[in-house]
KEKE-3310 file (N, C-alpha, C; in steps of 0.2 Angstrom, whole numbers, plus 5000, padded with zeros to 4 digits):
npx = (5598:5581:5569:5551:5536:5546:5546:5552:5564:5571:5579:5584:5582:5571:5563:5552:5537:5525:5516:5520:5534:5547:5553:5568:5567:5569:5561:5562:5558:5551:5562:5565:5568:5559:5545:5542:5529:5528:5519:5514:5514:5507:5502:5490:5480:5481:5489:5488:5475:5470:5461:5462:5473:5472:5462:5468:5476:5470:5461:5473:5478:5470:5472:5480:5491:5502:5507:5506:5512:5514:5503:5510:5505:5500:5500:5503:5513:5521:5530:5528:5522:5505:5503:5499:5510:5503:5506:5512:5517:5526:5529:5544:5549:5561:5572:5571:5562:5550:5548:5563:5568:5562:5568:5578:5573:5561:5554:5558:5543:5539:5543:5538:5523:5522:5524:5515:5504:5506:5503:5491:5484:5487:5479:5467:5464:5466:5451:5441:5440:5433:5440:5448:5464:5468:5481:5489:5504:5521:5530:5525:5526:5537:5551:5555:5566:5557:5546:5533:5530:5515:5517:5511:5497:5491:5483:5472:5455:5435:5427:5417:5415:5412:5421:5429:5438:5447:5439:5448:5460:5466:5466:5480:5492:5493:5497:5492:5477:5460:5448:5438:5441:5446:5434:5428:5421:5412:5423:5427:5432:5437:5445:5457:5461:5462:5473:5483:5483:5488:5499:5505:5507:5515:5528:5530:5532:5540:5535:5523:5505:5501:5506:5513:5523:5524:5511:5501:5500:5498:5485:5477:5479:5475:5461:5456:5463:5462:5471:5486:5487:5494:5511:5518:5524:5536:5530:5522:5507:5492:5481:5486:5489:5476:5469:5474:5472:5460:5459:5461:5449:5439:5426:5421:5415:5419:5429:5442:5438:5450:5452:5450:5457:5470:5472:5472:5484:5493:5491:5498:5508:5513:5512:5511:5498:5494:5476:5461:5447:5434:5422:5417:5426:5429:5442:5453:5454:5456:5467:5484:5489:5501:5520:5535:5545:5552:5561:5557:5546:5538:5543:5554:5559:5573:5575:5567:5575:5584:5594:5600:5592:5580:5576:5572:5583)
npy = (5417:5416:5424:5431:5437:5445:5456:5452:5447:5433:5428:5423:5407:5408:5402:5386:5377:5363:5366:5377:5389:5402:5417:5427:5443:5455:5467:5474:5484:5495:5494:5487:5477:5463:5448:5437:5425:5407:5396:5378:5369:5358:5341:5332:5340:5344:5354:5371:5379:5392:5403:5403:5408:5419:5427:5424:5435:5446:5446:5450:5460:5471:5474:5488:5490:5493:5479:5472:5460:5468:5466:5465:5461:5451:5436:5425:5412:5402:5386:5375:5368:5374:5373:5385:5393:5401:5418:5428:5442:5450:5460:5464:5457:5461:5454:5444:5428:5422:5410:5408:5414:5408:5398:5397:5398:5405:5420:5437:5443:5454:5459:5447:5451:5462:5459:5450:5459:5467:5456:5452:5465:5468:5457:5461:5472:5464:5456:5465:5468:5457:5444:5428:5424:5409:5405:5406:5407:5404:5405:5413:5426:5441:5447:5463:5478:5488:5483:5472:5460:5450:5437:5428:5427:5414:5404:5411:5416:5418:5427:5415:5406:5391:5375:5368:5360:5344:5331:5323:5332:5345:5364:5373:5372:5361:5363:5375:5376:5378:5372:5370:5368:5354:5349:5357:5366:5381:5395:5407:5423:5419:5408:5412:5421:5411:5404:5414:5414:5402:5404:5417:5408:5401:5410:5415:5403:5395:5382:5372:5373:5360:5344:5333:5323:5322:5324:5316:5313:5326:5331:5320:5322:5335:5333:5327:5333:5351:5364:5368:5376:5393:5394:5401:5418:5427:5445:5445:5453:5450:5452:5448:5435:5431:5434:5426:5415:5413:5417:5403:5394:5382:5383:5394:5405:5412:5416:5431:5445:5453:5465:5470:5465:5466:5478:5478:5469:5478:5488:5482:5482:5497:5500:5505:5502:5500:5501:5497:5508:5503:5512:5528:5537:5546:5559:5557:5544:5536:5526:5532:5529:5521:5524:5530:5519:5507:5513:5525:5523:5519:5507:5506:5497:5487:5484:5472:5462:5460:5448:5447:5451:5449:5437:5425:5420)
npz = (5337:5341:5334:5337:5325:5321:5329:5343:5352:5358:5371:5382:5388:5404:5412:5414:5411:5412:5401:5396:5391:5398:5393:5392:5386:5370:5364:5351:5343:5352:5358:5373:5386:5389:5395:5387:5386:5381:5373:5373:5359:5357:5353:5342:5349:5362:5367:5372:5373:5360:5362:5375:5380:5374:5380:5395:5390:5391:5402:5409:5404:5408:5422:5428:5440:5452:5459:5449:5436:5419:5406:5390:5376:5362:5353:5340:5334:5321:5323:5315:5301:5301:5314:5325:5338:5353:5362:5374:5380:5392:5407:5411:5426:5436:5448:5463:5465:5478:5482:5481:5491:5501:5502:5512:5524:5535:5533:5542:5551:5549:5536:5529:5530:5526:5511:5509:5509:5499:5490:5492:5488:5475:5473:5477:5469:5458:5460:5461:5447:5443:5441:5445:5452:5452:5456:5467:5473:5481:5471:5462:5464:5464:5470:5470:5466:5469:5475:5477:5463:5457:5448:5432:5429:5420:5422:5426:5431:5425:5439:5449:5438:5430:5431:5421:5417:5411:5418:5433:5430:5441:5440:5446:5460:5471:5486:5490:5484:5489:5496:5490:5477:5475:5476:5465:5461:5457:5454:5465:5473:5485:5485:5480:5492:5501:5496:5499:5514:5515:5510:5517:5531:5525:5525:5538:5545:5537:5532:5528:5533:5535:5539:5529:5518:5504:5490:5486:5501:5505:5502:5507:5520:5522:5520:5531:5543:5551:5546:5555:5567:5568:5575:5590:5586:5589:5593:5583:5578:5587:5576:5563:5565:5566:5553:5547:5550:5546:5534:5531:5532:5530:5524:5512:5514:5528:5527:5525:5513:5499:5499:5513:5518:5512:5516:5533:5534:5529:5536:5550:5549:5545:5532:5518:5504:5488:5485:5476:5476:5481:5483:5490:5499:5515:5515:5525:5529:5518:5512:5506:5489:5481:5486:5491:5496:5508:5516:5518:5528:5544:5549:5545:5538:5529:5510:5502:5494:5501:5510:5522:5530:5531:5536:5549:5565)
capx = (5593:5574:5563:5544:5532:5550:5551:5553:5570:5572:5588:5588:5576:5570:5557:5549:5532:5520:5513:5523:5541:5545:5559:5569:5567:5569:5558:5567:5551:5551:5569:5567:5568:5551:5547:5538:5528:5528:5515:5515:5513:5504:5502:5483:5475:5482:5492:5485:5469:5473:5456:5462:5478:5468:5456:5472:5480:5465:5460:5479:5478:5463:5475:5485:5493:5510:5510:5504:5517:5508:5504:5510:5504:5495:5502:5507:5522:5523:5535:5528:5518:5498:5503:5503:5509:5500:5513:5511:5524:5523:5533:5550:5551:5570:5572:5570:5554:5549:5550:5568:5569:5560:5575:5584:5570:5555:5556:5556:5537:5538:5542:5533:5516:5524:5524:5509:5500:5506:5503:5484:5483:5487:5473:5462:5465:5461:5445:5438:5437:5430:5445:5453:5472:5469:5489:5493:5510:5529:5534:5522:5527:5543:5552:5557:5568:5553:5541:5531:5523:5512:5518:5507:5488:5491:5475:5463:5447:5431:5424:5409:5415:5411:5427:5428:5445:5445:5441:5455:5463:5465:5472:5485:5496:5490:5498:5489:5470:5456:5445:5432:5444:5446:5425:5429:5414:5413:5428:5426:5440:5438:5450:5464:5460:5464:5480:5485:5482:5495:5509:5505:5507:5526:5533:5530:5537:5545:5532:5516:5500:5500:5511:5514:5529:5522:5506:5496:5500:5495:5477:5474:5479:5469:5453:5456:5463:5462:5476:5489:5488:5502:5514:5519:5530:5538:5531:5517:5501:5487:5473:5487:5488:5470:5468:5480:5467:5452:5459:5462:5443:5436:5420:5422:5410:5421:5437:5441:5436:5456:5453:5450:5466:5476:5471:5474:5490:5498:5492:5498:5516:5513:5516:5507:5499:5487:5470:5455:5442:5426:5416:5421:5427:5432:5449:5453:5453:5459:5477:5489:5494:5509:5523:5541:5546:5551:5566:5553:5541:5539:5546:5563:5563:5575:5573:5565:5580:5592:5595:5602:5589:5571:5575:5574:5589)
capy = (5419:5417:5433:5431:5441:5452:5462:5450:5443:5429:5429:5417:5405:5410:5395:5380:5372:5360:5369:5385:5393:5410:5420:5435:5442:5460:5473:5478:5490:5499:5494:5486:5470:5460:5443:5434:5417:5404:5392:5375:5367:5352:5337:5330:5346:5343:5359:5375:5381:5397:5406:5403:5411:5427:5426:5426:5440:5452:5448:5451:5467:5473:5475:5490:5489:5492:5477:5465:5459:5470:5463:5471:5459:5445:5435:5418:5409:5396:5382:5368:5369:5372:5375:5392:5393:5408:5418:5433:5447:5454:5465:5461:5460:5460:5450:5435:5423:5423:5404:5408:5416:5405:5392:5400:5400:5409:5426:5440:5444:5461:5457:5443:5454:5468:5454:5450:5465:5468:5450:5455:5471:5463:5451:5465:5475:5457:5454:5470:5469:5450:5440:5427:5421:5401:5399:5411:5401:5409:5404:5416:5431:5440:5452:5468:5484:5490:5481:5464:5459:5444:5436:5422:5424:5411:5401:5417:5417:5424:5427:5411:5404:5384:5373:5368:5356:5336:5325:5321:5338:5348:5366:5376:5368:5358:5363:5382:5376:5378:5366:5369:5367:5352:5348:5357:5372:5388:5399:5413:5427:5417:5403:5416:5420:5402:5402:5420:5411:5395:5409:5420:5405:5397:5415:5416:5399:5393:5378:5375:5371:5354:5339:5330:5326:5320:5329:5312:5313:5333:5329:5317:5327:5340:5330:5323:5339:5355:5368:5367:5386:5395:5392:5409:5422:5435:5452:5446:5456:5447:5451:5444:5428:5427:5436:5420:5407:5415:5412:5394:5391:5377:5386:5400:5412:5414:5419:5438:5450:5456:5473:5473:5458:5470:5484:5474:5466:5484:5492:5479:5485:5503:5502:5509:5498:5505:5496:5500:5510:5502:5516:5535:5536:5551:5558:5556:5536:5534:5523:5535:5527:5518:5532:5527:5511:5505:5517:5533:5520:5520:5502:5508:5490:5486:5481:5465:5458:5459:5442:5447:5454:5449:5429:5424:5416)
capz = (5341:5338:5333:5335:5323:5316:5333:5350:5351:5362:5372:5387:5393:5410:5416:5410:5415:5408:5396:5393:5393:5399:5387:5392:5377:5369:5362:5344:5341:5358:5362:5380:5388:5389:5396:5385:5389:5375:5376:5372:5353:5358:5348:5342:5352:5368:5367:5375:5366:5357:5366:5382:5378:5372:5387:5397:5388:5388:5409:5412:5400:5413:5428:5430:5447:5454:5460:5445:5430:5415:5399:5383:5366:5362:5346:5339:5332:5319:5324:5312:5297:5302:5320:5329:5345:5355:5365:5377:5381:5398:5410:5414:5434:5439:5454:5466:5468:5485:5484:5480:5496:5507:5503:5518:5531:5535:5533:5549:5553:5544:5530:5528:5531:5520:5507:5509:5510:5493:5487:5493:5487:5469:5471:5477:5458:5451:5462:5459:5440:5441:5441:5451:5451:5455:5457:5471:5476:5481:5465:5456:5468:5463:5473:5466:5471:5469:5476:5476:5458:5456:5442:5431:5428:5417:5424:5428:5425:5428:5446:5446:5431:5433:5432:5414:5416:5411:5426:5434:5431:5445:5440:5452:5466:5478:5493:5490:5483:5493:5497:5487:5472:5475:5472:5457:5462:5455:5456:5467:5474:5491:5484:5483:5498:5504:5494:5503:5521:5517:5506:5524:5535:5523:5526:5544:5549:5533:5529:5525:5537:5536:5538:5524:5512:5496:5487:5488:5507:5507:5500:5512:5527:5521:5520:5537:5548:5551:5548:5562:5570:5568:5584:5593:5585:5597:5590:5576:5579:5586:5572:5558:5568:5566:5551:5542:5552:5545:5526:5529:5536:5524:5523:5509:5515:5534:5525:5524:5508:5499:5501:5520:5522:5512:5522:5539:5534:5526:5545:5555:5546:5545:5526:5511:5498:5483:5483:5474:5480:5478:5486:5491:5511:5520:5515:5531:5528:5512:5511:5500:5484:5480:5485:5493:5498:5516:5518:5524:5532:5552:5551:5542:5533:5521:5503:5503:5491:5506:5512:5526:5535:5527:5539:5555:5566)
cpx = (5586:5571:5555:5540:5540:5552:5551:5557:5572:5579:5591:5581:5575:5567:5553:5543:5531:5520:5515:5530:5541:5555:5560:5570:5570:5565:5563:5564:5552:5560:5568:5565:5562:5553:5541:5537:5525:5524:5517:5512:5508:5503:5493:5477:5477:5487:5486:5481:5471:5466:5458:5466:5476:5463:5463:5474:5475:5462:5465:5479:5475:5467:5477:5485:5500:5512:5509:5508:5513:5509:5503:5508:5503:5497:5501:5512:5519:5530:5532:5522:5509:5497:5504:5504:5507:5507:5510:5517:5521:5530:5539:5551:5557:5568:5573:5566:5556:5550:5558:5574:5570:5564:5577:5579:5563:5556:5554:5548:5535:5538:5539:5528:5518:5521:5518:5503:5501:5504:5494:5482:5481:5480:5469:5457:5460:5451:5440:5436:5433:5434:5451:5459:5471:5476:5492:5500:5518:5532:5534:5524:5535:5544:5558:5561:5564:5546:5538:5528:5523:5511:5511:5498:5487:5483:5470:5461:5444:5428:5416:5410:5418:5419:5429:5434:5441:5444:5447:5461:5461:5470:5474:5489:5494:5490:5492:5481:5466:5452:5439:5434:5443:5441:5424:5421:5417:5419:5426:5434:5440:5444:5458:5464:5464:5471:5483:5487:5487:5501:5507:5508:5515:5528:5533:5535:5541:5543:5526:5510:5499:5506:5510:5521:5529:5513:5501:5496:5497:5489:5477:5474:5476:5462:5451:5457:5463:5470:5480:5491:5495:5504:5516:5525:5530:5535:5526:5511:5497:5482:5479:5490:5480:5465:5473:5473:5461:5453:5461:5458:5441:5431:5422:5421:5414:5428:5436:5441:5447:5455:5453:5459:5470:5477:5474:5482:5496:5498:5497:5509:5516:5514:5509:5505:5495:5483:5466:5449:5437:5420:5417:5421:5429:5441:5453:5458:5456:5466:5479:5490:5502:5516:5531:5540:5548:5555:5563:5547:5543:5544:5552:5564:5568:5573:5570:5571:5584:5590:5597:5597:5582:5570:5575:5580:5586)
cpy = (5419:5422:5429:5436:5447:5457:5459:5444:5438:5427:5422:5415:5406:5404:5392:5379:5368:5362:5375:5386:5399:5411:5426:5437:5450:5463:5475:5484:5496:5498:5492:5478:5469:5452:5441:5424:5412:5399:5385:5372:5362:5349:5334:5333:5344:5350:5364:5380:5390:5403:5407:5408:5420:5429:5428:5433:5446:5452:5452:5460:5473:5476:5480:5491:5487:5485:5467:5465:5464:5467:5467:5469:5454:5442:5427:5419:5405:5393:5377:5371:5368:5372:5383:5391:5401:5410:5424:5437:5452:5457:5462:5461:5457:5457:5444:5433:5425:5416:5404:5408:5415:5399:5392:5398:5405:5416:5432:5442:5450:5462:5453:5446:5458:5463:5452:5453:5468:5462:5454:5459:5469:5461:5456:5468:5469:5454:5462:5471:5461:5443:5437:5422:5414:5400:5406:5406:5408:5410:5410:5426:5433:5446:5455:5472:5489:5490:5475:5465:5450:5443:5429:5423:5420:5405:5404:5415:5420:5424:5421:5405:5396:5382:5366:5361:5349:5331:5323:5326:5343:5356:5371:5370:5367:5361:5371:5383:5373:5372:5364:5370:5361:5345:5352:5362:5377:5393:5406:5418:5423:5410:5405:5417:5414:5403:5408:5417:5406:5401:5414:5416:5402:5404:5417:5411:5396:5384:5377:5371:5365:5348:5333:5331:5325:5326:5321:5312:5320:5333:5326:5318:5331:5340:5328:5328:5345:5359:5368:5373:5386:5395:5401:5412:5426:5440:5453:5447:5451:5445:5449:5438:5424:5429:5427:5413:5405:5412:5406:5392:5387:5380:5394:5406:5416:5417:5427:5439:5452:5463:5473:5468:5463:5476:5483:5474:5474:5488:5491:5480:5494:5505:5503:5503:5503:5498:5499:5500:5510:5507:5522:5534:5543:5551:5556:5547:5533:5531:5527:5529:5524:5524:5529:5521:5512:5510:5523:5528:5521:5513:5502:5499:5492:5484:5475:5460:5458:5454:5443:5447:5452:5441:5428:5420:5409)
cpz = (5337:5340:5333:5331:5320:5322:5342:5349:5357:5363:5375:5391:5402:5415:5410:5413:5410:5401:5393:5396:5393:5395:5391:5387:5375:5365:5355:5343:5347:5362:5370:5382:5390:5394:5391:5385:5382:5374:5372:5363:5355:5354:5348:5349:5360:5371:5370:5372:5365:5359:5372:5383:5379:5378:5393:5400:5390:5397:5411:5411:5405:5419:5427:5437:5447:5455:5455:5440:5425:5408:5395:5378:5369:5355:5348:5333:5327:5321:5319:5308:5299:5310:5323:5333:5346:5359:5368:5380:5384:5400:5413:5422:5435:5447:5456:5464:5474:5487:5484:5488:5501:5507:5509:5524:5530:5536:5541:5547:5548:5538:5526:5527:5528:5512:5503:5508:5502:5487:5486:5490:5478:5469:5472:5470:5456:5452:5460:5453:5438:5439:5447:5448:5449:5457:5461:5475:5477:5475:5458:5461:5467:5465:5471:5470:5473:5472:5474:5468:5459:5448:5439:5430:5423:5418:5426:5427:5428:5436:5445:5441:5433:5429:5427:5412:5415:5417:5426:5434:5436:5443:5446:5455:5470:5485:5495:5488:5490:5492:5492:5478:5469:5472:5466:5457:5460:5458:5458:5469:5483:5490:5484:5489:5505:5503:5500:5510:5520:5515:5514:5528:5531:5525:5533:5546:5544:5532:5529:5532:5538:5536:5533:5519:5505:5494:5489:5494:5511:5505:5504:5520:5527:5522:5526:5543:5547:5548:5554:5560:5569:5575:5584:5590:5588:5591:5587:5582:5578:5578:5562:5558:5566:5559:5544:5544:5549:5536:5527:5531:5529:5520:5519:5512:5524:5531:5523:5517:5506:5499:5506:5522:5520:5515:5529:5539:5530:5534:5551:5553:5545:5537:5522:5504:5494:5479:5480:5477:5478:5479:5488:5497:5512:5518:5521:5532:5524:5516:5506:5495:5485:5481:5488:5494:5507:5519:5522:5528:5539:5553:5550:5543:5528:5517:5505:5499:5497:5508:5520:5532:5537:5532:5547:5556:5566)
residu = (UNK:UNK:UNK:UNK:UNK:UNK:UNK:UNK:UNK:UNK:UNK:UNK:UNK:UNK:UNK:UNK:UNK:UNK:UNK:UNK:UNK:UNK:UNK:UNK:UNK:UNK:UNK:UNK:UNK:UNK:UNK:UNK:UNK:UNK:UNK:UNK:UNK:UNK:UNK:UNK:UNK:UNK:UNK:UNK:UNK:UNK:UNK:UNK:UNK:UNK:UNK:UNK:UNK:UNK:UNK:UNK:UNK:UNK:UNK:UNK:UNK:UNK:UNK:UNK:UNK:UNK:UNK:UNK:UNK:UNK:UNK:UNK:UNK:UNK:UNK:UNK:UNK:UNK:UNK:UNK:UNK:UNK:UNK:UNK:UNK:UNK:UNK:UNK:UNK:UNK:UNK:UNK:UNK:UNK:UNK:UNK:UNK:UNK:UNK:UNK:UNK:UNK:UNK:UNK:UNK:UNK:UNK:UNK:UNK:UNK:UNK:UNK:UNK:UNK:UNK:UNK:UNK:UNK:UNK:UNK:UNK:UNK:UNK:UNK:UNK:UNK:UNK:UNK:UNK:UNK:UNK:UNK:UNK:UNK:UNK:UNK:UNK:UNK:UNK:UNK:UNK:UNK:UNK:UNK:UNK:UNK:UNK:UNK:UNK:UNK:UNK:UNK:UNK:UNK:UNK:UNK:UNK:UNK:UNK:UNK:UNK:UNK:UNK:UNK:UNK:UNK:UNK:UNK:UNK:UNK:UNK:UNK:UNK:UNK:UNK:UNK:UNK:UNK:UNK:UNK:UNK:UNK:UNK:UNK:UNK:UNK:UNK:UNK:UNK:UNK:UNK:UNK:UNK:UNK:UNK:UNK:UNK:UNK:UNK:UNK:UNK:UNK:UNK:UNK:UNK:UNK:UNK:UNK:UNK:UNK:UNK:UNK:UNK:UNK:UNK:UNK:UNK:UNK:UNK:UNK:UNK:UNK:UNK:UNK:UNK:UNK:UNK:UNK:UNK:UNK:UNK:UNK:UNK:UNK:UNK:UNK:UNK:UNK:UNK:UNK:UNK:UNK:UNK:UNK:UNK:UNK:UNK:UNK:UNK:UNK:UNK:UNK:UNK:UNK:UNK:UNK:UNK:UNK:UNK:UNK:UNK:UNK:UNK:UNK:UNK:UNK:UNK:UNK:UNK:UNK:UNK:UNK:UNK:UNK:UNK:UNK:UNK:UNK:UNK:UNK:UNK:UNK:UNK:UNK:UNK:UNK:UNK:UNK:UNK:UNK:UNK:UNK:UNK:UNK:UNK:UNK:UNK:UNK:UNK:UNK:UNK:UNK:UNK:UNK:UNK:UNK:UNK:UNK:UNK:UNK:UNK:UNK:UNK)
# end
């Protein structure tokens, strides 16, 4: 097995992309299982700059929140003479993806907005210190016994911060960038937002707003039509029918704020999320903190790992 740094044991490769692998790894120093994300070596500087990396590490470091992965260390590796690779050792979240999930079907209404409300909630934490996600996707969303975390701010950045990639590079997943990604304009927290509105709209019906079967065919349906409304689900509350419509408007400035979505979307299920409070309100008002999970709620959901129950027929 390979050690990095003398104290993170790498056991069992977990995921691949592009540019990085994710290790279940272990903690020799503190004794506990970690994940840590390996970044790419690249050949003639086309590997993943070793700034970014630290820039990463240090927004991600920023978040505490229930329901965001937490990042513990910032290092590099040599694998080749005169190369580091950089590498980041974050929190192990046990569980599913939610893309794992959404294999089956679109998930029942509740859960889906429970989901959600927690996905949101996340972003809230993120938007509140100055940083947005860009890769709000199922895949980045992993459901715990404990509750949603949002895994990945592997492409954060700052709130504003012009969009610094090579032409021709577009970064995140198509199916989930906003429109004004696409023009490659200032990132703001209204592009999560967007992604919120398509990962709301795959776990209600179990696909994405557009028809399309290719990614060259999903850009050009985009540019061409609107989002196709959500069709009628027995049961889903008005205002997060209209509250899913609102984050897919083209126009940034019409899409809702993550703190009042996570608000909304945690009501409109009677559940508890923990946002941060930009301003003092009336106790009265306040949402409790993160406190039990579904089993003391009004809704008396199950786990969200239950398979059985979390799908529609």
């Amino acid at each position: 097995m390979r050690t990095l740094d003398g104290r993170y044991r790498l056991e069992q490769r977990i995921g691949i992309g592009g540019m990085s692998e994710v290790w279940h790894a272990h903690d020799m120093v503190l004794d506990r299982p970690v994940a840590v994300k390996l970044m790419s070596a690249g050949r003639d500087g086309d590997g993943v700059p070793m700034e970014q990396v630290r820039t990463e590490a240090r927004s991600a470091a920023r978040l505490v929140h229930p329901n965001v992965a937490s990042v513990h260390d910032f290092g590099t590796a040599s694998t080749l003479p005169g190369s580091p690779v950089p590498y980041l050792v974050m929190e192990l979240a046990e569980g599913e993806t939610l893309a794992a999930h959404l294999r089956a079907g679109p998930l029942d209404w509740r859960i889906a907005v429970r989901v959600c409300a927690e996905v949101c909630a996340a972003l809230a934490a993120a938007h509140a210190h100055g940083i947005v996600h860009r890769d709000v996707k199922p895949a980045n969303v992993m459901l715990t016994p404990s509750g949603v975390k949002v895994l990945d701010f592997g492409i954060a950045t700052a709130v504003g911060a012009p969009d610094t990639t090579p032409d021709g590079v577009v970064l995140g997943t198509p199916a989930y960038l906003a429109p004004e990604q696409f023009e490659r304009g200032p990132v703001t927290p209204a592009a999560d937002m967007y992604a919120l509105g398509v990962l709301l709209y795959y776990c209600l019906t179990g696909r994405l707003p557009y028809a399309a079967d290719t990614a060259t065919q999903l850009i050009g349906e985009r540019r061409r039509h609107a989002p196709e409304p959500l069709p009628e689900i027995e049961g889903l509350p008005p205002e997060v029918a209209d509250l899913c419509r609102r984050c897919l408007a083209d126009d940034p400035t019409e899409r809702p704020g993550s703190l009042v979505a996570a608000l909304l979307l945690a009501e409109a299920v009677d559940a508890r999320v923990y946002v941060p409070m930009l301003q003092p309100t009336p106790p009265a008002q306040r949402i409790s903190p993160w406190t039990e999970r579904a089993a003391t709620e009004a809704t008396q959901a199950a786990p969200l790992t239950d398979p059985s129950i979390t799908r529609q027929p």
